[in-house]
N, C-alpha and C positions, 0 to 999 in steps of 0.2 A: 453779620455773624451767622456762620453754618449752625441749623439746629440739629446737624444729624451726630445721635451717638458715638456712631463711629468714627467720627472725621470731627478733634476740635480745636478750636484756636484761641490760642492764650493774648488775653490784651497785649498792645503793644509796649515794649518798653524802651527807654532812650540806651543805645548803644555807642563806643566812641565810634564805630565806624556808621552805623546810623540806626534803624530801629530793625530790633530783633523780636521776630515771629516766630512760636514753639507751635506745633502742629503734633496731635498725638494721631501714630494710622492703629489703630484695632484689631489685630488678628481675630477674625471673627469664628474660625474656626476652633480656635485655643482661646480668645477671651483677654491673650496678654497683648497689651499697647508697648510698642514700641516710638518713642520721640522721634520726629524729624525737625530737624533746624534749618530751615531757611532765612539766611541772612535777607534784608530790602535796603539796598547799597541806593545814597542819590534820591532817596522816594522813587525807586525804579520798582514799584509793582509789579510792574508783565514780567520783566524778568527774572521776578522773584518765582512767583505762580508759573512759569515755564520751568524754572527749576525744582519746584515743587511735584509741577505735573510728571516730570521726567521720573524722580524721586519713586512717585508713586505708580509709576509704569515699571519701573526696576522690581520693585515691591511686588508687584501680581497684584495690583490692587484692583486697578478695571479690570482685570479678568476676570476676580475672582466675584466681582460685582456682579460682572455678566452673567457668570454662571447662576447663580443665586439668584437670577431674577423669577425662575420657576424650577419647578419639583423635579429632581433626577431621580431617573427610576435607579437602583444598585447594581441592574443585570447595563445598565446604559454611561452609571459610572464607570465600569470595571472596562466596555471597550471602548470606551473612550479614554481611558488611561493605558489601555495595552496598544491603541494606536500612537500616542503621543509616545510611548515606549519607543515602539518601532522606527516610527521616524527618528527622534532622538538619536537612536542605534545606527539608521540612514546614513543620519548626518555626521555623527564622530565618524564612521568608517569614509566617507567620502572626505574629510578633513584629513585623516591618516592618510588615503591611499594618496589627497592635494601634497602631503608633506615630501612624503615620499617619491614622489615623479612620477606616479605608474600611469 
């Protein structure tokens, strides 16, 4: 069992399809948890936690891990966020112009 606040797992319980795992992920920024359900079909573990790990790749949740491992300065938030902009913007236009044939 994980002891970290933000990531936690509810004992297992018997399901008809087999044992259901409730996972809470923490918005750490806002403080509100939102539930993830990962069914474990067969005692297939890995592919549960594959489907969890994916879950919380969708989520931004190792990213947002990352980022937090040390101190952003505000002036290093801000271009780091007007880059991520940018590209963003790169890439929708480069998506339209693919649509388009140009």
């Amino acid at each position: 069992m994980l002891k970290n606040p933000d990531f936690e797992v509810s004992p297992p319980s018997q399901a008809i399809t087999g044992v259901l795992e409730t996972a809470t992920l923490m918005n750490i920024a806002t403080g509100v948890s939102k539930p993830v359900h990962v069914t474990v079909r067969d005692n297939n573990v890995d592919q549960a936690l594959k489907a969890l790990k994916k879950k919380m790749q969708r989520e931004g949740v190792f990213r947002e891990m990352k980022l937090r491992r040390s101190y952003e300065k505000p002036s290093e938030r801000r271009a780091r966020e007007k880059a991520e902009a940018v590209r963003r913007a790169r890439k929708l236009e480069r998506k339209r112009l693919e649509r388009e044939g140009f």
